[in-house]
C-alpha positions as CSV (number, residue, x, y, z in Angstrom):
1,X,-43.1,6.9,150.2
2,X,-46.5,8.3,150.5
3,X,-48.2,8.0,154.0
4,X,-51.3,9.6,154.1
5,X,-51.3,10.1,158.5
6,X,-54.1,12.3,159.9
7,X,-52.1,12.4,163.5
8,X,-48.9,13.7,162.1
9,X,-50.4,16.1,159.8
10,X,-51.9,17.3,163.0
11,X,-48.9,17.5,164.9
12,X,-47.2,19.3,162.2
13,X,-49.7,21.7,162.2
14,X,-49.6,22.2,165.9
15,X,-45.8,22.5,166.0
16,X,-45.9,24.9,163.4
17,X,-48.5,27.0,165.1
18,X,-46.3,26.9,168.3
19,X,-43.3,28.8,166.2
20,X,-46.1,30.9,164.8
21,X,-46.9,31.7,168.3
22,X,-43.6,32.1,169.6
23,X,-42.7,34.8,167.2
24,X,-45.1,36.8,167.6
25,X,-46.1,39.2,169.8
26,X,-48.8,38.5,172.5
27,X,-51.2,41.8,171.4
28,X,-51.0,40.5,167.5
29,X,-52.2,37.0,169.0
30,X,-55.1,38.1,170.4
31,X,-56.1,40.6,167.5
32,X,-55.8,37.8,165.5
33,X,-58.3,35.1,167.4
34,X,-60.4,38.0,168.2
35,X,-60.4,39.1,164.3
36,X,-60.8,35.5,163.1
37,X,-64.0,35.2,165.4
38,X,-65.3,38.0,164.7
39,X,-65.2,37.1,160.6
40,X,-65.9,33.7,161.2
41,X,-69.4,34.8,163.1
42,X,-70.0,37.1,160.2
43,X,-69.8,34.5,157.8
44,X,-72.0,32.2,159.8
45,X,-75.0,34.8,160.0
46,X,-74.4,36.1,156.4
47,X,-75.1,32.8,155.5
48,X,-78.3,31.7,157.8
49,X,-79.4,35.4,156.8
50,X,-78.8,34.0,152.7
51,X,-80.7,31.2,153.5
52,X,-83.7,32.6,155.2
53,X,-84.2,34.4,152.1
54,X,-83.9,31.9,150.0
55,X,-86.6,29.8,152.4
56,X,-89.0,33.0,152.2
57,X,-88.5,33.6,148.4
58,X,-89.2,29.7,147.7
59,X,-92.2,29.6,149.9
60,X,-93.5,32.5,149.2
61,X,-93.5,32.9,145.5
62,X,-92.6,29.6,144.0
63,X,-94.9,28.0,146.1
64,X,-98.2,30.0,144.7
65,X,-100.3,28.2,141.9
């Protein structure tokens, strides 16, 4: 039987995180957030930086008749 259940997909995924954290060591852990932060921040200004462009590009020389 498929059940389609948001609140155990998200328990499974917090119990499975829980082993994850359990076996490993405390200094990986951290690297790990602090690593996943740190690219996930990239990402972010990468793209408002990507988009700025575009929004200068567009106004700039598309915009010109």
């Amino acid at each position: 039987m498929y059940y389609n259940d948001v609140y155990q997909r998200a328990s499974t995924l917090f119990g499975v995180g829980l082993v994850l954290l359990v076996q490993f060591e405390k200094n990986e852990v951290l690297k790990t957030i602090l690593l996943a932060g740190l690219g996930g921040a990239s990402s972010y200004a990468f793209s408002q930086v990507v988009m700025l462009i575009i929004f200068f590009i567009k106004n700039r020389w598309l915009s010109k008749k």
